[in-house]
C-alpha positions in Angstrom: 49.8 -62.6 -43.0 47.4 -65.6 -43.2 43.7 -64.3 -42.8 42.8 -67.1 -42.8 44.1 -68.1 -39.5 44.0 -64.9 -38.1 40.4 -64.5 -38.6 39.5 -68.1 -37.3 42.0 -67.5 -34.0 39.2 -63.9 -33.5 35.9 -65.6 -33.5 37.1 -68.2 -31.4 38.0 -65.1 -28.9 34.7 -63.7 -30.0 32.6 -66.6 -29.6 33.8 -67.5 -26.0 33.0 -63.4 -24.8 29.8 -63.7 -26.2 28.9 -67.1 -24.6 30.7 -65.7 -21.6 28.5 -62.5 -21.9 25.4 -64.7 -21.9 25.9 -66.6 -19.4 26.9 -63.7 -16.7 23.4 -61.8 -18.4 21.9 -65.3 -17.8 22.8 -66.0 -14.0 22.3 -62.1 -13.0 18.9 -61.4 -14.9 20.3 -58.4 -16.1 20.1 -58.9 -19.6 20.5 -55.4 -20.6 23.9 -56.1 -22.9 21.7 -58.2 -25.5 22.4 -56.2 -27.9 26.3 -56.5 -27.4 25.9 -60.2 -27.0 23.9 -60.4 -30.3 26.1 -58.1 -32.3 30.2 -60.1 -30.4 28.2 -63.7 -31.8 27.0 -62.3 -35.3 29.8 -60.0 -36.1 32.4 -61.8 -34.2 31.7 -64.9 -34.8 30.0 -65.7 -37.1 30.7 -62.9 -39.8 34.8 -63.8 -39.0 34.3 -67.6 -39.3 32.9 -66.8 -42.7 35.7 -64.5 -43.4 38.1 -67.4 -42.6 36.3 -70.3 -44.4 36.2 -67.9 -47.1 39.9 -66.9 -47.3 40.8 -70.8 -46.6 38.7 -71.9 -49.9 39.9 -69.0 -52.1 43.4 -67.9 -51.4 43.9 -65.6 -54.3 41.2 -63.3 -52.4 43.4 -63.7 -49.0 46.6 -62.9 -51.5 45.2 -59.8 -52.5 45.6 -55.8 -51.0 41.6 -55.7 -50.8 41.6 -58.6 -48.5 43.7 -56.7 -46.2 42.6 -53.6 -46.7 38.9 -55.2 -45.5 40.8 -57.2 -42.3 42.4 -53.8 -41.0 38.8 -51.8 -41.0 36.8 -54.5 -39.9 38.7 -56.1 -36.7 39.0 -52.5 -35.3 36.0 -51.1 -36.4 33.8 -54.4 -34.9 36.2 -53.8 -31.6 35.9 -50.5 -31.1 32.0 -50.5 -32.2 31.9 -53.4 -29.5 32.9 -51.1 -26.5 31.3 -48.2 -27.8 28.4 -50.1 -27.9 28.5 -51.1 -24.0 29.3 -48.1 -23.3 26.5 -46.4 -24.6 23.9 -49.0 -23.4 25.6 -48.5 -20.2 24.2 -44.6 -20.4 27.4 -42.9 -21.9 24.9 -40.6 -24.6 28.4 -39.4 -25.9 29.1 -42.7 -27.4 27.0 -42.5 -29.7 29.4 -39.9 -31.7 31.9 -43.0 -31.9 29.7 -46.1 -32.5 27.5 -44.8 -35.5 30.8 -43.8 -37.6 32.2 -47.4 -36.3 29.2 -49.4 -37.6 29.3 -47.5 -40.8 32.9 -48.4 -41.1 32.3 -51.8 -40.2 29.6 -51.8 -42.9 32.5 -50.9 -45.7 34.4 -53.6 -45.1 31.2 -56.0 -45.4 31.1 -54.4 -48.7 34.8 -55.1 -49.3 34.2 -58.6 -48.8 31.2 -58.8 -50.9 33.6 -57.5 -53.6 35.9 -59.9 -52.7 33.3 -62.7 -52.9 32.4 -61.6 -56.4 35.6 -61.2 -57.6 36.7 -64.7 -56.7 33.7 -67.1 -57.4 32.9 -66.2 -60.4 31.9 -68.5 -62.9 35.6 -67.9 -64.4 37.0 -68.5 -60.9 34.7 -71.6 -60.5 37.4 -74.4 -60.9 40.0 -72.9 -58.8 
């Protein structure tokens, strides 16, 4: 499995839903999913470019169970806590019993990757 590519190939798909998602908020002046735009560009696109770049640069880390281990929480967990999230903005209260144990899930495997990212650029690692 190539993280690399496989996150890239996600925040594209992320990035066009959230400009997507902004620009229906935009032209209906119903801007009541901000937070879901804010949180598809940030953890979608952004946080998976990162994840790519990363994995690209440092393939050792990609190579690694950790690595996958981090891609298999977070690309459900940020899914999941996407719809969850509309859902509940939307006035679904029961959401709520979803979305926190989603983001706190989503949070681990920002934590994975920070172990990751300390494993792997090092000063040791440096001249790889």
């Amino acid at each position: 499995m190539d993280l690399s590519r496989w996150y890239l190939r996600l925040s594209v798909i992320y990035i066009v839903l959230g400009v997507t998602l902004g620009n229906v908020m935009g032209a209906s002046g119903d801007h009541s999913l901000h937070a879901v735009h804010a949180h598809i560009n940030l953890l979608g696109w952004v946080g998976m470019s990162i994840f790519a770049f990363f994995y690209r640069a440092f393939p050792a880390a990609a190579a690694g169970k950790l690595a996958k281990v981090q891609f298999w929480i977070y690309v459900p967990g940020t899914v999941v806590q996407m719809v969850t999230l509309t859902l509940l903005i939307r006035g679904n209260a029961e959401m709520e019993k979803i979305l926190g144990p989603m983001s706190m899930l989503v949070g681990v495997a920002f934590l994975l990757f920070a172990i990751q990212v300390w494993q792997h650029t090092g000063r040791e690692n440096a001249a790889a």
